[in-house]
MDAnalysis code that builds the backbone (N, CA, C; Angstrom):
import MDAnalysis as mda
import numpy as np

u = mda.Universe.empty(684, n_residues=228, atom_resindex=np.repeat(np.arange(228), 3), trajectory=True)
u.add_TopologyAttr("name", ["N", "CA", "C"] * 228)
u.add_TopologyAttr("resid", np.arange(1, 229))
u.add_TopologyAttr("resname", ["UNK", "UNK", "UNK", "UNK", "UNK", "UNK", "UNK", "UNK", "UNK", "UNK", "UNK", "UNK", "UNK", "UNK", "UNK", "UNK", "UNK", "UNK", "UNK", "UNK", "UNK", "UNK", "UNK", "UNK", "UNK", "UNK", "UNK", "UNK", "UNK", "UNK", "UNK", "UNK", "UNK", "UNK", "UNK", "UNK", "UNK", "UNK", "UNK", "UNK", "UNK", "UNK", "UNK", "UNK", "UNK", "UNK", "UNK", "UNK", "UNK", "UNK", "UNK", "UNK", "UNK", "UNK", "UNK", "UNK", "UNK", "UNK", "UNK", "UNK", "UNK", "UNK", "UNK", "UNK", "UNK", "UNK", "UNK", "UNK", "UNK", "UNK", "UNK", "UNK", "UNK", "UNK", "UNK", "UNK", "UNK", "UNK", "UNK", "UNK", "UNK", "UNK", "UNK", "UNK", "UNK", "UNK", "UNK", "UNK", "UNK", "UNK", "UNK", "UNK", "UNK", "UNK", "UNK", "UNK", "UNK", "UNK", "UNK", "UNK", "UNK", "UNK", "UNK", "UNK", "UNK", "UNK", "UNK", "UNK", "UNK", "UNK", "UNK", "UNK", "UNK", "UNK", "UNK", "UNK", "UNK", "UNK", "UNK", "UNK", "UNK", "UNK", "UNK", "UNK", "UNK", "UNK", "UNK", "UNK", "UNK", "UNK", "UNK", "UNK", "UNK", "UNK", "UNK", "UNK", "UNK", "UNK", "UNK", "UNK", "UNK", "UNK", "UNK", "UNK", "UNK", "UNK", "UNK", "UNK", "UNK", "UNK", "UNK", "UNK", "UNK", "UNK", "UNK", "UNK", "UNK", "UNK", "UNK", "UNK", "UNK", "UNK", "UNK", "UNK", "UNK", "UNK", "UNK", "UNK", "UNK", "UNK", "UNK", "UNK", "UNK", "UNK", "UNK", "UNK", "UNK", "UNK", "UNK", "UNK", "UNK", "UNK", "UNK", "UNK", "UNK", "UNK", "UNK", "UNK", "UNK", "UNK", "UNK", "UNK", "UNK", "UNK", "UNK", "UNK", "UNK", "UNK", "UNK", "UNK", "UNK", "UNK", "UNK", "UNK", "UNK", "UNK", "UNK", "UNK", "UNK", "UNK", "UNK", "UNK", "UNK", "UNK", "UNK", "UNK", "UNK", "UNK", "UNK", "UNK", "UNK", "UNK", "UNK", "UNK", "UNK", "UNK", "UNK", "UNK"])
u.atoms.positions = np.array([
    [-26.105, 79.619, -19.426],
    [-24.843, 79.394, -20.152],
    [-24.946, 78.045, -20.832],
    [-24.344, 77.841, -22.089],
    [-24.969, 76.935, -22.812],
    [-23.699, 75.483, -22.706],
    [-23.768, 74.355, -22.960],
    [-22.655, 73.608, -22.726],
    [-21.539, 74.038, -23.533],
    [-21.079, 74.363, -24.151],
    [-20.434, 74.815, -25.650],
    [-19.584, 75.709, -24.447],
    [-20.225, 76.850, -24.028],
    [-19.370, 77.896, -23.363],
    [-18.857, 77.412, -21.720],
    [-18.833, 76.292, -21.005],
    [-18.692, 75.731, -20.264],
    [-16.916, 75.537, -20.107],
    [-16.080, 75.881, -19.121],
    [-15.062, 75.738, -19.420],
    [-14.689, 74.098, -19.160],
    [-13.596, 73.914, -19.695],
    [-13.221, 72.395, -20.456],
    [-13.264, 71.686, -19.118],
    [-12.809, 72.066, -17.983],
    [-11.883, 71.326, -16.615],
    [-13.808, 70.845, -16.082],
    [-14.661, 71.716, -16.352],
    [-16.032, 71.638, -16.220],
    [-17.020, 70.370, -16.788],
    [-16.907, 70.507, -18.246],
    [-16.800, 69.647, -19.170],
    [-16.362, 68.027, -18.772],
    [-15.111, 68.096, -18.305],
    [-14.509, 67.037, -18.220],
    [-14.847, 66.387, -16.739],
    [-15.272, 66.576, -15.672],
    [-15.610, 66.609, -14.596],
    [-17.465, 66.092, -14.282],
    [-18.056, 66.599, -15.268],
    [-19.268, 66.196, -15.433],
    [-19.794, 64.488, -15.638],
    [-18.788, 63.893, -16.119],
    [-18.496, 62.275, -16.507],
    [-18.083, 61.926, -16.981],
    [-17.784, 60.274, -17.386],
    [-17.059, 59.566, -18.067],
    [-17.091, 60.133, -19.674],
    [-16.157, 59.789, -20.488],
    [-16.485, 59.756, -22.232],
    [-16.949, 57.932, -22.428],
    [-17.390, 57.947, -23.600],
    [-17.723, 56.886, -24.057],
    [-16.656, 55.809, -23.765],
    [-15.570, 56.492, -24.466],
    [-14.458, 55.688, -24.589],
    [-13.793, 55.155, -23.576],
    [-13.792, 56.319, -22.455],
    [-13.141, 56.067, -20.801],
    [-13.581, 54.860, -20.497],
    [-15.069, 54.669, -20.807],
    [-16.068, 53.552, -20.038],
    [-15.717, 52.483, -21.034],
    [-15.831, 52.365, -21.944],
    [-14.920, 51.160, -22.907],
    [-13.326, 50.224, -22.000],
    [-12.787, 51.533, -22.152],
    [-11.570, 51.137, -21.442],
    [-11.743, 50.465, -20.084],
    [-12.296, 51.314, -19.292],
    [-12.399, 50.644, -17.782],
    [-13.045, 49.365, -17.936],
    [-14.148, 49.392, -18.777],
    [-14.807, 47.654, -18.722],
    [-14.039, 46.743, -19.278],
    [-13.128, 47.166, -19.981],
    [-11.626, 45.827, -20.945],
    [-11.289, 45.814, -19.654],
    [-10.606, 47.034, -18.906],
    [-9.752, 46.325, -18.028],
    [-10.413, 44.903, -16.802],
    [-11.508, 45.756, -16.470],
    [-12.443, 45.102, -15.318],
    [-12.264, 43.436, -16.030],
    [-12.479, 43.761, -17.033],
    [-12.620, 42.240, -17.518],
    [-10.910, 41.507, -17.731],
    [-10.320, 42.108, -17.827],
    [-9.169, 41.450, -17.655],
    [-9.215, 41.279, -16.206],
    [-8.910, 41.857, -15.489],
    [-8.783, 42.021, -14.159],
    [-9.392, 40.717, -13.700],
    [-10.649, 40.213, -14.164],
    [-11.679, 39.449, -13.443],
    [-11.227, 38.126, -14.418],
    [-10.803, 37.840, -15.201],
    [-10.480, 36.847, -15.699],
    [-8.986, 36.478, -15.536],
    [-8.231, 37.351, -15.148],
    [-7.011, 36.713, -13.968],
    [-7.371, 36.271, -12.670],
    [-8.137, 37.020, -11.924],
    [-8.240, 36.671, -10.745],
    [-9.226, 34.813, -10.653],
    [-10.079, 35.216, -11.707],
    [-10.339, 33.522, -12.065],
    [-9.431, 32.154, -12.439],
    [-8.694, 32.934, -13.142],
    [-7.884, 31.907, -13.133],
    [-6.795, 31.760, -12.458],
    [-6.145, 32.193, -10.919],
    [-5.627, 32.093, -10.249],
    [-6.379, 31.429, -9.268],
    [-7.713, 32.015, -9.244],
    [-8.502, 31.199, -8.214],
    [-8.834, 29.828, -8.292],
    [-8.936, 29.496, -10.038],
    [-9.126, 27.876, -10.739],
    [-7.750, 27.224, -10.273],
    [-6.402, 27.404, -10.520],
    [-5.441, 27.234, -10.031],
    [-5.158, 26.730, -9.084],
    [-5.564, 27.812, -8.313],
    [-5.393, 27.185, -6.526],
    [-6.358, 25.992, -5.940],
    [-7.323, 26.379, -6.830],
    [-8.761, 25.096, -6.404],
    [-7.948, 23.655, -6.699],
    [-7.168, 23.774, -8.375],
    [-6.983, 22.217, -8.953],
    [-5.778, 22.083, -7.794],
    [-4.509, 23.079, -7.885],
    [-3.416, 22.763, -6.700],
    [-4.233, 21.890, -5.622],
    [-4.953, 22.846, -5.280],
    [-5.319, 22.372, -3.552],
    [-6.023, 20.673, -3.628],
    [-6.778, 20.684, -4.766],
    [-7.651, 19.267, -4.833],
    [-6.390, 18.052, -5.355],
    [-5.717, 18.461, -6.267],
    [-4.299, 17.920, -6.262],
    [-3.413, 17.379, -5.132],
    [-3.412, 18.550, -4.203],
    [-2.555, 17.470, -3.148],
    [-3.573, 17.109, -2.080],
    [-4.385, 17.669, -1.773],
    [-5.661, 16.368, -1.598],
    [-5.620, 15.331, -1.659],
    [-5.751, 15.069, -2.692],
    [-5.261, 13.426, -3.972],
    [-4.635, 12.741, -3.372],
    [-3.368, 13.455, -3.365],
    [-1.746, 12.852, -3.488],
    [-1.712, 12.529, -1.549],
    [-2.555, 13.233, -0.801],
    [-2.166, 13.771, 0.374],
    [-2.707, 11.914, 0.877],
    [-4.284, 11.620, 0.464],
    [-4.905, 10.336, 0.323],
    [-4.477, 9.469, 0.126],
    [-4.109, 9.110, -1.022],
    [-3.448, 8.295, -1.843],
    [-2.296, 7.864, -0.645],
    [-1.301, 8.688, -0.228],
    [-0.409, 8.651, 0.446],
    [-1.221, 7.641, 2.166],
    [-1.764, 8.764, 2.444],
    [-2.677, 7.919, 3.731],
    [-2.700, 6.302, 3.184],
    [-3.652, 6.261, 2.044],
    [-4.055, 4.957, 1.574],
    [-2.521, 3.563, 1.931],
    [-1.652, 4.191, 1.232],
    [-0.275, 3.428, 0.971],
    [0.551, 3.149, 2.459],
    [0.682, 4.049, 3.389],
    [1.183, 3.966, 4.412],
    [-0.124, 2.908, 5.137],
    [-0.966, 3.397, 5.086],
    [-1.874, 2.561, 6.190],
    [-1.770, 1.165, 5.452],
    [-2.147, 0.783, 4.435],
    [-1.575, -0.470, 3.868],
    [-0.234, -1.416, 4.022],
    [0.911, -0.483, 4.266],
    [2.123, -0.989, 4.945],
    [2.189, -1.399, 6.227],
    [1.300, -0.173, 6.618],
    [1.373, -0.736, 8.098],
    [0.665, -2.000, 9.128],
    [-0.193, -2.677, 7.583],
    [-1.267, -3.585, 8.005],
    [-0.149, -4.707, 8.154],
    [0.724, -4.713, 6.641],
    [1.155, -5.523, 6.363],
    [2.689, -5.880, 7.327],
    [3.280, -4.618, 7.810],
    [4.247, -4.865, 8.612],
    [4.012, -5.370, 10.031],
    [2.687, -4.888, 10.643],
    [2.308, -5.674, 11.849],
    [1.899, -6.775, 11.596],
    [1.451, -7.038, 10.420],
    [0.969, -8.907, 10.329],
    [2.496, -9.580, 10.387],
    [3.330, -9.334, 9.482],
    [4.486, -9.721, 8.862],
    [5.454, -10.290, 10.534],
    [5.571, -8.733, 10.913],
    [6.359, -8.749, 12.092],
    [6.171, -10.003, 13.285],
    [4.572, -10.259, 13.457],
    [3.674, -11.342, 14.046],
    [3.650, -12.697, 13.488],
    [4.636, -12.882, 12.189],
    [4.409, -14.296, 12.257],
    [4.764, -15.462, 12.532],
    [3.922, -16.415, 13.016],
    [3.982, -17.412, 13.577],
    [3.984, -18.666, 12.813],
    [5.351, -19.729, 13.485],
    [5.445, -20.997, 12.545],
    [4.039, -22.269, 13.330],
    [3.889, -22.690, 12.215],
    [2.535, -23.641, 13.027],
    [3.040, -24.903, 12.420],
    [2.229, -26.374, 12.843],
    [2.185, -27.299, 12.787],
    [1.790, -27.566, 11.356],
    [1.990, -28.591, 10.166],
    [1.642, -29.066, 9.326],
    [0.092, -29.508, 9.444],
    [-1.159, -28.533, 9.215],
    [-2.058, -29.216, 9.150],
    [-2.636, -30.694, 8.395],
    [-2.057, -30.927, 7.530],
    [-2.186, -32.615, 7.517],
    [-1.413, -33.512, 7.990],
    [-1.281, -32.940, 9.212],
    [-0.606, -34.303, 10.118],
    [0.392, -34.920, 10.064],
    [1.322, -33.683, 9.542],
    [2.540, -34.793, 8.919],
    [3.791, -34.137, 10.234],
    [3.593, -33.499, 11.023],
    [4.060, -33.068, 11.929],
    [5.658, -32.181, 11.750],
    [5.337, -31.681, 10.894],
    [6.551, -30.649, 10.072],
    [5.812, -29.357, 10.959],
    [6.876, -28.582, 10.704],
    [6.609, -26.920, 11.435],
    [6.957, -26.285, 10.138],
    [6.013, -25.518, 9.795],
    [5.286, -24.317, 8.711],
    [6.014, -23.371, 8.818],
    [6.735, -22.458, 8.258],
    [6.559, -21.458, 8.629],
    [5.966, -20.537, 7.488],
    [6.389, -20.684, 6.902],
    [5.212, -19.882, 5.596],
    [5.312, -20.672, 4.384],
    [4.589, -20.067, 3.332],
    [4.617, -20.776, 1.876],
    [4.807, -19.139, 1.122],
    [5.858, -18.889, 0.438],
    [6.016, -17.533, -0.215],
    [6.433, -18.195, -1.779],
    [5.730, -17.424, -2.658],
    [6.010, -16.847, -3.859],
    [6.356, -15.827, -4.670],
    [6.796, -15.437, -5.514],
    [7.207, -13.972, -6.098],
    [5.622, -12.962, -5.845],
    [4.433, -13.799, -6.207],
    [3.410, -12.691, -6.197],
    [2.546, -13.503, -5.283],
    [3.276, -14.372, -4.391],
    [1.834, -14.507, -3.330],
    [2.534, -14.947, -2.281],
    [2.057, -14.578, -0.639],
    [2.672, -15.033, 0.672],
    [1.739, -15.339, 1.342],
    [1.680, -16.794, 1.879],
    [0.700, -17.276, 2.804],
    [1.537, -17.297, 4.083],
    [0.780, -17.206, 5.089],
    [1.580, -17.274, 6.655],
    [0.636, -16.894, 7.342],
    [0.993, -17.895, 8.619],
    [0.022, -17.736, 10.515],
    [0.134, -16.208, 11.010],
    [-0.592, -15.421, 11.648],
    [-0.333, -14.495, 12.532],
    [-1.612, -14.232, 13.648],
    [-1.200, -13.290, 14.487],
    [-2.675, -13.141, 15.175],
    [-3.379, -12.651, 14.959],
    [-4.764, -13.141, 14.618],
    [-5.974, -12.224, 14.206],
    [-6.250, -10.517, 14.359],
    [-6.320, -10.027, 13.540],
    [-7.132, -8.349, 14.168],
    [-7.092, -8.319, 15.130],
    [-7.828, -6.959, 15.278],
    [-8.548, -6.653, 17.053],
    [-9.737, -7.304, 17.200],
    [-10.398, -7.367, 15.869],
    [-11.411, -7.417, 16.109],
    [-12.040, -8.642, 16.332],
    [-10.775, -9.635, 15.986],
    [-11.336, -11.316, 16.180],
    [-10.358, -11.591, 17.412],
    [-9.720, -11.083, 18.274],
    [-9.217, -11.270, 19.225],
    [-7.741, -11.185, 19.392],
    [-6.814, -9.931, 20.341],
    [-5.697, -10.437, 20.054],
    [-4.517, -11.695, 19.776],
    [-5.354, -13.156, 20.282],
    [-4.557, -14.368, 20.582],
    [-5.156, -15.301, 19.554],
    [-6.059, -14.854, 18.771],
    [-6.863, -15.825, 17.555],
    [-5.930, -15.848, 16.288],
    [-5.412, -17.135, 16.429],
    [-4.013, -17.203, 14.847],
    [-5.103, -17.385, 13.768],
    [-4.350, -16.672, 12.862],
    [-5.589, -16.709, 11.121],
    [-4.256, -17.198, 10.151],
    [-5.017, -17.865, 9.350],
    [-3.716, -17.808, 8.184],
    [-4.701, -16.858, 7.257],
    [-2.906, -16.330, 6.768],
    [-3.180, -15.052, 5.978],
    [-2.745, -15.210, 4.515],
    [-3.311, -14.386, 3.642],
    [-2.549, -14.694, 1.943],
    [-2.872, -13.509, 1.586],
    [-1.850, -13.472, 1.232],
    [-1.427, -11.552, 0.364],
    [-1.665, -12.154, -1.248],
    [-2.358, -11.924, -2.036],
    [-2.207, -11.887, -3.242],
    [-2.453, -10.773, -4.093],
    [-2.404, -10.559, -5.200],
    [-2.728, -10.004, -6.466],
    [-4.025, -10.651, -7.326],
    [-4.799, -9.880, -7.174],
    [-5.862, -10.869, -8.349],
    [-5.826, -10.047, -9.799],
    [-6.571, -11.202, -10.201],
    [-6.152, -10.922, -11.950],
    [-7.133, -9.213, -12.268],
    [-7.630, -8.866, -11.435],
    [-8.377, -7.428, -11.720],
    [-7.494, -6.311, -11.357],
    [-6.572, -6.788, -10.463],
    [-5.043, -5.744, -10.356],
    [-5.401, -5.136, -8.660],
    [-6.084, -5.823, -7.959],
    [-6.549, -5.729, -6.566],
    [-5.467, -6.360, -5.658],
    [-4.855, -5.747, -4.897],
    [-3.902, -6.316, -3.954],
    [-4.920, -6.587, -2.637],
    [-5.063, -7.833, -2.245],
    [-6.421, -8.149, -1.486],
    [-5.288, -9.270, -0.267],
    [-5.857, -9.192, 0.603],
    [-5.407, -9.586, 2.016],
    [-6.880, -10.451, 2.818],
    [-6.385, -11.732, 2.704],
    [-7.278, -12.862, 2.404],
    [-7.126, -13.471, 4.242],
    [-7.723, -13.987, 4.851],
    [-8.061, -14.179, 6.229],
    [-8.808, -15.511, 6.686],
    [-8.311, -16.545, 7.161],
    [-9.455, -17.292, 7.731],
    [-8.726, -18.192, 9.347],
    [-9.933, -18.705, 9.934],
    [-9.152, -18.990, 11.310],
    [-8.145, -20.228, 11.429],
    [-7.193, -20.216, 12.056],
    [-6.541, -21.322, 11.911],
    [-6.857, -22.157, 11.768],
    [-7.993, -22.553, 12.860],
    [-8.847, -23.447, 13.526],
    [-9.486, -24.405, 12.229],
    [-10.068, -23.722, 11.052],
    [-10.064, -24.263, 10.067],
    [-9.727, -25.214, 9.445],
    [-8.510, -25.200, 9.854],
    [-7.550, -26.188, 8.661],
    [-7.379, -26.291, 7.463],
    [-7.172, -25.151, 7.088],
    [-7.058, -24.839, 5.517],
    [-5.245, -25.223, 5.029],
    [-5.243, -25.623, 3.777],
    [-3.972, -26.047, 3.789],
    [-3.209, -25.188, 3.427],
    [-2.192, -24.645, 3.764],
    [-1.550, -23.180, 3.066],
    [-0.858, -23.099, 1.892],
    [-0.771, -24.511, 1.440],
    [-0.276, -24.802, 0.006],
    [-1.248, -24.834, -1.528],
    [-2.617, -24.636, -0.474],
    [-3.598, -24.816, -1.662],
    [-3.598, -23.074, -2.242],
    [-4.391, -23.412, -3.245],
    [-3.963, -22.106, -3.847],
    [-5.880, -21.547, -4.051],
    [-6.505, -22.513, -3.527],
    [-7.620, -21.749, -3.262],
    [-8.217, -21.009, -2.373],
    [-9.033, -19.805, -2.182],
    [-8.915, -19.109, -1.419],
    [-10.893, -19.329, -0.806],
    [-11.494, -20.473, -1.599],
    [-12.690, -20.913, -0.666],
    [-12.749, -20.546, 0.375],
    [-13.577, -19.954, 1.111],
    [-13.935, -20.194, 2.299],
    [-13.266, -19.325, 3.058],
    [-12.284, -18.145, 2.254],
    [-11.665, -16.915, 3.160],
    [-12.241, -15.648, 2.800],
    [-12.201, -15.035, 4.133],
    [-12.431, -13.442, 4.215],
    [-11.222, -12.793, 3.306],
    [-11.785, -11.970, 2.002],
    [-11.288, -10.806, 1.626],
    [-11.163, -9.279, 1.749],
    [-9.871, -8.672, 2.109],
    [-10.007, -7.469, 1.849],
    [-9.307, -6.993, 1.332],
    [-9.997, -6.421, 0.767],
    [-9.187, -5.515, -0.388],
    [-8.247, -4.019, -0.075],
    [-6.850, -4.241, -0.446],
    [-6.439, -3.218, 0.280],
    [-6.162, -2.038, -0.807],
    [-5.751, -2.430, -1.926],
    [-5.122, -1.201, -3.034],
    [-5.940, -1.955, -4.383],
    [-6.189, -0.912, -5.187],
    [-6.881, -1.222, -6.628],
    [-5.490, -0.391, -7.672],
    [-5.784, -0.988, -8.905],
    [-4.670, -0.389, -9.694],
    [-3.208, -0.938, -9.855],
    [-3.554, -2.171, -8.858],
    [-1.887, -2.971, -8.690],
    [-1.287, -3.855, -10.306],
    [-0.446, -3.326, -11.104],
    [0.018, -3.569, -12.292],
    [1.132, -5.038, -11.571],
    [2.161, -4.798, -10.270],
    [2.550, -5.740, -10.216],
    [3.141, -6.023, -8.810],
    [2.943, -7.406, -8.259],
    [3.028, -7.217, -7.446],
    [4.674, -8.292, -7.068],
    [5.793, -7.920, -6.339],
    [7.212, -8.467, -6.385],
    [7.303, -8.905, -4.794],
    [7.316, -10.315, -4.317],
    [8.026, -10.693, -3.140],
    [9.072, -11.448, -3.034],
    [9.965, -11.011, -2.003],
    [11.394, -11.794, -2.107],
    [11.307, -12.094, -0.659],
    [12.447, -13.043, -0.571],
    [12.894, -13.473, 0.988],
    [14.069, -13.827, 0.946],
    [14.695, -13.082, 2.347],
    [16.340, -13.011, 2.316],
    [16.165, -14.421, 3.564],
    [17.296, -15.188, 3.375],
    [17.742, -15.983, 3.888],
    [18.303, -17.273, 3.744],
    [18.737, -18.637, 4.391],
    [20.066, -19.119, 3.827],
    [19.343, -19.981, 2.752],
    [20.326, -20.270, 1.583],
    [20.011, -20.479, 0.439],
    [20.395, -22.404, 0.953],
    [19.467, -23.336, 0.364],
    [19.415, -24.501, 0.427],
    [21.269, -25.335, 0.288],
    [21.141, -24.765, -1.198],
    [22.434, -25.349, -1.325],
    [23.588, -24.450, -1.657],
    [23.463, -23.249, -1.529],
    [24.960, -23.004, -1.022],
    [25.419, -22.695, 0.671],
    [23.748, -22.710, 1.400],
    [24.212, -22.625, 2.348],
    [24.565, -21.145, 3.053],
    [24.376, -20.041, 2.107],
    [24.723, -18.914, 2.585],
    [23.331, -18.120, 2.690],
    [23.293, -16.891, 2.858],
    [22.271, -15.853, 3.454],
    [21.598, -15.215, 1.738],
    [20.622, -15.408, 1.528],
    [20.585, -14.741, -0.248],
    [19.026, -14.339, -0.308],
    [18.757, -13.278, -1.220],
    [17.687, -13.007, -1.640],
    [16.949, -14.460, -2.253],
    [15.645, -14.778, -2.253],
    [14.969, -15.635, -2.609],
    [13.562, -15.136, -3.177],
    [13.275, -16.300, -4.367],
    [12.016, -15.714, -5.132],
    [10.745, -16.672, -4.710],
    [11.036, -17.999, -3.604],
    [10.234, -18.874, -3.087],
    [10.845, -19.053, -1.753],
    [9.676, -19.700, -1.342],
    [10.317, -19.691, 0.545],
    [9.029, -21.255, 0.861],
    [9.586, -22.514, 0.861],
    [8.663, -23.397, 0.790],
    [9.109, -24.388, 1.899],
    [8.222, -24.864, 2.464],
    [8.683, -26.451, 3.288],
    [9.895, -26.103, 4.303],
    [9.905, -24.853, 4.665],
    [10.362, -24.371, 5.547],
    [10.085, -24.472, 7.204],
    [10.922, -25.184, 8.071],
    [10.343, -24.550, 9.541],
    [10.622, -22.859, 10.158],
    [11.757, -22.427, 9.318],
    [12.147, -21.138, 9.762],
    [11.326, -20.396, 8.889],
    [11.117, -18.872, 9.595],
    [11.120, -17.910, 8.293],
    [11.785, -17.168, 7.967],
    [12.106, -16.298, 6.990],
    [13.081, -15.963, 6.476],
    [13.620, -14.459, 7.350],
    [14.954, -13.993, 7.121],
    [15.287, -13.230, 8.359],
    [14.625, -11.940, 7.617],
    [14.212, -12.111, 6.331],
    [13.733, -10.408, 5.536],
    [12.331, -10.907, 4.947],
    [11.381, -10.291, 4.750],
    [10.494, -10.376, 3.733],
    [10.560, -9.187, 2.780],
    [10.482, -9.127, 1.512],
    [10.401, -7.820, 1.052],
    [9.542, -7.614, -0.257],
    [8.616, -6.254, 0.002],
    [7.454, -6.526, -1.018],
    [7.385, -4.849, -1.520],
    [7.736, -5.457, -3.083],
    [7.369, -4.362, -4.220],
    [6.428, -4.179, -4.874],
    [5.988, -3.319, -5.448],
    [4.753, -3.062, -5.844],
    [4.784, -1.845, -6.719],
    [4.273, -2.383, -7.397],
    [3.918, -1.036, -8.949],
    [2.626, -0.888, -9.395],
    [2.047, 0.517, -9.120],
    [0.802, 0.482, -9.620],
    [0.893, 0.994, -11.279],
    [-0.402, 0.913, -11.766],
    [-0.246, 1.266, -13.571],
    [-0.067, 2.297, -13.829],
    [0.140, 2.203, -15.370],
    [1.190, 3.317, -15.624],
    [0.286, 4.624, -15.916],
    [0.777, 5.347, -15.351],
    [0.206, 7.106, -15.162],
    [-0.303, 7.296, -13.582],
    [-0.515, 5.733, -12.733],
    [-0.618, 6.233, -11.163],
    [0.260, 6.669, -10.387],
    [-0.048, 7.673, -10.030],
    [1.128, 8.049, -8.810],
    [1.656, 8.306, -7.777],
    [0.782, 6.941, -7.698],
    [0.797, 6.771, -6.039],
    [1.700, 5.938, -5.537],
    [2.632, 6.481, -4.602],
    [4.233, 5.955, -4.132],
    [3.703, 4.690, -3.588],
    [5.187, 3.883, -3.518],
    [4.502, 2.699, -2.398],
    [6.340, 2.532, -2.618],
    [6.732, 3.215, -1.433],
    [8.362, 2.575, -0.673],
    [8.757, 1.296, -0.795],
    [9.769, 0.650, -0.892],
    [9.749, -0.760, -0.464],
    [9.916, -0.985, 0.595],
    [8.881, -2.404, 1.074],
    [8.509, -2.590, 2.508],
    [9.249, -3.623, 2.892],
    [10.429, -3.131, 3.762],
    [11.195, -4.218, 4.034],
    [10.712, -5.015, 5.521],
    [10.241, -6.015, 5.769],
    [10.487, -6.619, 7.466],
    [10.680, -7.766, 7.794],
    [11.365, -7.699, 8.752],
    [11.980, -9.069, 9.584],
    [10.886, -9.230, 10.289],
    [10.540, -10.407, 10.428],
    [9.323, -11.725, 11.466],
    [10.229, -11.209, 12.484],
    [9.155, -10.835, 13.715],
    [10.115, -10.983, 14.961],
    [10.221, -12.461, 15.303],
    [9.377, -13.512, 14.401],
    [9.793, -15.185, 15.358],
    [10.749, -15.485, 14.372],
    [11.726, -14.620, 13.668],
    [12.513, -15.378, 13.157],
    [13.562, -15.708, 13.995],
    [13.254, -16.573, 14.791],
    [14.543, -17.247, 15.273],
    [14.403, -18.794, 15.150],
    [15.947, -19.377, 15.579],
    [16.162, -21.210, 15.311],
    [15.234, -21.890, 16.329],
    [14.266, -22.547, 15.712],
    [13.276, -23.601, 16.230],
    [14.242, -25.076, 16.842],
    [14.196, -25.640, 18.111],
    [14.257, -26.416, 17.619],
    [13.734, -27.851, 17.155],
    [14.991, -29.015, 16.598],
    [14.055, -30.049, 16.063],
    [13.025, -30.816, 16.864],
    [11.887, -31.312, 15.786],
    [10.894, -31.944, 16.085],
    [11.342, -33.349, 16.572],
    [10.975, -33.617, 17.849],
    [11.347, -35.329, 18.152],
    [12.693, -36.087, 18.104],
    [13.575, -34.817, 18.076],
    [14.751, -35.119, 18.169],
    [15.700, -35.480, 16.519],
    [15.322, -35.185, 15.109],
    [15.618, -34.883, 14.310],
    [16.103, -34.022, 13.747],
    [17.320, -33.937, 13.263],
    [17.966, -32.699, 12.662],
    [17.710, -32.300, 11.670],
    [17.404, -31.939, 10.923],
    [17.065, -30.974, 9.512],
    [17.752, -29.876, 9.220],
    [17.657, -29.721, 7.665],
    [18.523, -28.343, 7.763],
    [17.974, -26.862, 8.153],
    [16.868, -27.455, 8.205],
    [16.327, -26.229, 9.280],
    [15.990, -25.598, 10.325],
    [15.882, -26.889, 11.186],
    [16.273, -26.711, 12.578],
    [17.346, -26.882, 13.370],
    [17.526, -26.169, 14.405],
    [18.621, -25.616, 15.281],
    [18.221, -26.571, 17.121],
    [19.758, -26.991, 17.212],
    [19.452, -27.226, 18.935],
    [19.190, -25.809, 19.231],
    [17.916, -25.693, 20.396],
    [17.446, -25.204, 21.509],
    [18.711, -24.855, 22.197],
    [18.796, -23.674, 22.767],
    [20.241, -22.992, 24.247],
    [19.182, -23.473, 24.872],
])
């Protein structure tokens, strides 16, 4: 029996037409070029909050360096002998102050510390031993351990709440100098450049030694307090 006389349901059953197979391979190929790009999708999503997930780690662990130093600091003696009590030297973009060393240099080893900004946009956390005698007013950082904590820093904002010289009342401050107390707030803002987006909260903390010292040798100042 020749194909011609073959009935049609026969015919049609034998295989694809040209055209069938046209069609099925458009679709296949659609098919396979959605599923790619759902799969590209999910890859950038997923590497995306990755990113963001880091970044985040990065910023918290950085706060938290800075709130256990902060919380730890300690007023010290005037290293040039002038027998004043320190308690920090703060600026809008830089804070020097005593605390206790790392773990790794010993819990009871005081370091003076300096938070700055360098001109490359590095928020760097500067270290050397008390023992030293470095002056905390100098603005050189010779002879200290750097680390670098955040890159990308566009700007860096510190304030300090506490009583204002001459009115005498409790106030945000953009310097904190020649102080025996420290201030009852420290607070540090930070903006990285523009298109980063990586959060950074504002880090508010109180010194747990902020309390009234009192005077040296029996002198009153306006910054020291009689002793209970």
């Amino acid at each position: 029996m020749s194909a011609a006389a073959l009935p049609r349901r026969a015919r049609h059953d034998a295989g694809f037409t040209l055209a069938e197979m046209l069609v099925a391979l458009a679709l296949f190929g659609m098919i396979s070029a959605l599923i790619a790009g759902v799969v590209n999708l999910i890859a950038r999503l997923d590497g995306s909050a990755q990113r963001q997930s880091t970044a985040l780690e990065q910023v918290v662990s950085v706060q938290t360096v800075l709130r256990a130093r902060l919380e730890q600091m300690r007023t010290q003696v005037d290293p040039r002998g002038l027998g004043d009590t320190i308690a920090l030297v703060g600026y809008p973009e830089e804070l020097t102050f005593t605390a206790p060393g790392f773990a790794a240099d010993g819990a009871h080893q005081l370091q003076a510390l300096r938070l700055r900004r360098t001109p490359r946009g590095e928020l760097v956390l500067y270290s050397v031993p008390l023992l030293a005698g470095r002056d905390l007013g100098s603005f050189s950082v010779a002879g200290w351990s750097a680390a670098p904590l955040l890159d990308g820093v566009e700007r860096l904002d510190i304030a300090y709440y506490g009583t204002d010289r001459i009115t005498g009342r409790d106030a945000w401050q953009s310097r904190w100098q020649a102080r025996a107390q420290p201030p009852k707030l420290v607070r540090i803002r930070l903006a990285f450049a523009k298109g980063d987006a990586r959060p950074w909260p504002v880090l508010m903390v109180r010194p747990l030694s902020g309390v009234r010292l009192g005077c040296q040798g029996g002198r009153k100042t306006f910054d020291c307090a009689e002793t209970p």
